[in-house]
N, C-alpha and C positions, 0 to 999 in steps of 0.2 A: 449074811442074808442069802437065801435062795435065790435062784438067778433060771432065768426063763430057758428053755432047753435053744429057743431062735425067738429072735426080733425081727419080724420083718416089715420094713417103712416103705409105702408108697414113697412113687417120686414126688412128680408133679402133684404140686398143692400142697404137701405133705413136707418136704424137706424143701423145693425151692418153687420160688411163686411165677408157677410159670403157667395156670392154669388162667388167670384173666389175659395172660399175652395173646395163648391161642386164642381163645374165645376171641376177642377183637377180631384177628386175620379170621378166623372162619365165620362170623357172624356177617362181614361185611364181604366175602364171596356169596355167601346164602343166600345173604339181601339182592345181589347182585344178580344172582341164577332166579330169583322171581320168589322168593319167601324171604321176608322183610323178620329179621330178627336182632335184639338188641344184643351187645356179649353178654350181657349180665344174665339174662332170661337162657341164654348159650349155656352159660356155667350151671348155673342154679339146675339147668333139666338135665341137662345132657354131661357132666360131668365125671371121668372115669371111661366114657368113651372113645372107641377111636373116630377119626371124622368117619371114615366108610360108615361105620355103623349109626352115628349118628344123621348122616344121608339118607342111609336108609330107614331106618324110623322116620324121619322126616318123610319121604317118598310115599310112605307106607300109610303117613296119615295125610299129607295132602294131594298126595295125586300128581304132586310135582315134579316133573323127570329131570334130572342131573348131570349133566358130562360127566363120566367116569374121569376126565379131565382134569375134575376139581380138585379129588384126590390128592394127585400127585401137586397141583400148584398150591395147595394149601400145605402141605408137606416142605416145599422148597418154602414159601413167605412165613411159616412160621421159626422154621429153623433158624433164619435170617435174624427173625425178630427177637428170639431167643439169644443166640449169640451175640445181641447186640444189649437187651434189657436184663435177661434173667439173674434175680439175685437169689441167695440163699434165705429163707425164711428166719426170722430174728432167735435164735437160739437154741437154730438147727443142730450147728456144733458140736451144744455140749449136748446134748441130750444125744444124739447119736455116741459120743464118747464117753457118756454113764454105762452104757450096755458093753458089760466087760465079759459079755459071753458072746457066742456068736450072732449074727448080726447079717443081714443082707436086703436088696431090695428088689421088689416083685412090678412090676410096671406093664402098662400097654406102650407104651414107647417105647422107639427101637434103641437097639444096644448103641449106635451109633449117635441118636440123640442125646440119650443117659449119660454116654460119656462127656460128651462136651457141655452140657448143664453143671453134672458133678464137677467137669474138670475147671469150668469157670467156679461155682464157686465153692474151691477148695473143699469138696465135701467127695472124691472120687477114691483118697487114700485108706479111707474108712471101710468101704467097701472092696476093694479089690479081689478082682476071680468071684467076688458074692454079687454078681447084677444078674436080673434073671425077667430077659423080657419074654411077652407071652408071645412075639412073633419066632422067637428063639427055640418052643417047648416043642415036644412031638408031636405034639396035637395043631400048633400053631394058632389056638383058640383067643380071643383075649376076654379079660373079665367085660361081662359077672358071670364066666366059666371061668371055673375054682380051678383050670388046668396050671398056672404058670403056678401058684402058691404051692398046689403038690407039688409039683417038678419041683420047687426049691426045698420042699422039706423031705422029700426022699433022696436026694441027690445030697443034704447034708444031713441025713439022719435025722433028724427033731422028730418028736415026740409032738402032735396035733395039741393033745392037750394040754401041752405046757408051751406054746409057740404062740407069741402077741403081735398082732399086724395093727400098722397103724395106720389107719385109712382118711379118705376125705369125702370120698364120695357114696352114693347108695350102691351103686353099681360093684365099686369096689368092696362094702362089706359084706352083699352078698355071695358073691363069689369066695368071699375068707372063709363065711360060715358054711359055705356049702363043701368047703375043704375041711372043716372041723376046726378052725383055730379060735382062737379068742380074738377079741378085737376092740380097741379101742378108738374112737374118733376123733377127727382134729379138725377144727372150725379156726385156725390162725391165717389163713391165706388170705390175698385180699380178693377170691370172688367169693367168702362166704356172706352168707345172705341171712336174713329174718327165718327163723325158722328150722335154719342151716342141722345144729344139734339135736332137734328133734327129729329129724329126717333119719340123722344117722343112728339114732336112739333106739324110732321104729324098724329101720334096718337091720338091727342085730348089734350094735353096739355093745359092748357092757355098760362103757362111761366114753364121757366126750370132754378134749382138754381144749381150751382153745392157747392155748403158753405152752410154747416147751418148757420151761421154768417146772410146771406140774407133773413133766411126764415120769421121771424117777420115783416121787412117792406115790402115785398111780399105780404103777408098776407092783409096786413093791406093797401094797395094799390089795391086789387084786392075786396077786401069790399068796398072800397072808390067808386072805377070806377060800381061796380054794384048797390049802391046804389043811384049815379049820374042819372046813364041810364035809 
């Protein structure tokens, strides 16, 4: 079988469910700083985001001013909480060990996060030298600027066209297609929400798995159908 020229998997949400942890710790700073927000309503909007940015959109529609303070303390209590709950998504694994070609992952968190999520759970062997955070890129942009998905696909050669990102959020597939890759969605984490797949759908999606279980003949279906056309 043909084999995609790069695979590249989001982290967070996508291999390990670390995406309702933050939402908690930043939801209940939020609330705290004077905008009352639940995690879940956290995830569902603002997902793919980093806090900064989602401060700032916040700021920007309520008028609400922030300690640039928050930042960094949300940054320490998640990592905490991280190191302490994050597990690996149920069958992360194999499906990351199906992709017998190259393989890496494209993230808004820092290299320094990624590692210690991956290296709890056992998912950092898979990857190595291939983690490519967008604070990391020359640009230092993070998604939904397509910068960090270039930088990993010119720095390992792939071919856009033939290069599948597997995302969770809208934020994140925009920034894939605005790189030119293909994409596929993953609604398995537990902040996904009513609705979740169609988001990702009208976002630029090709197709949406919510199983790793699916993602091989996905894969392998969606090579089939473009090399048909």
């Amino acid at each position: 079988m043909t084999q995609p020229d790069l695979v590249i998997f989001d982290c967070d949400g996508v291999l390990v469910d670390s995406e309702i942890i933050a939402a908690r710790v930043e939801a209940e700073l939020l609330t705290a700083a004077g905008f009352p927000i639940e995690p879940e309503e956290l995830a569902e909007t603002y997902a793919g985001l980093t806090f900064k940015d989602i401060m700032l959109r916040i700021e920007e529609q309520s008028q609400i001013p922030f300690q640039a303070s928050l930042i960094s303390q949300a940054e320490s209590l998640v990592d905490r909480r991280l190191q302490a709950e994050v597990r690996a998504i149920e069958g992360a694994h194999e499906a990351v060990a199906s992709v017998t070609g190259p393989r890496c992952i494209c993230s808004n968190s820092s290299s320094e996060r990624l590692a210690m999520m991956l290296e709890k759970t056992r998912l950092l062997p898979f990857f190595s030298g291939r983690i490519f955070s967008s604070f990391d890129t020359p640009s230092k942009k993070p998604k939904p600027a397509p910068d960090v998905f270039l930088h990993a696909v010119n720095t390992l050669g792939a071919n856009p066209a033939r290069t599948f990102v597997v995302e969770d959020s809208v934020h994140g597939i925009s920034g894939a297609k605005a790189a030119g890759l293909r994409v596929i969605g993953f609604t398995g984490a537990s902040h996904s929400y009513p609705g979740h797949a169609d988001a990702l759908t009208e976002a630029g999606a090709e197709t949406v798995i919510r199983r790793w279980a699916d993602f091989p003949g996905v894969v392998a279906a969606l090579l089939e159908w473009s090399e048909d056309a």
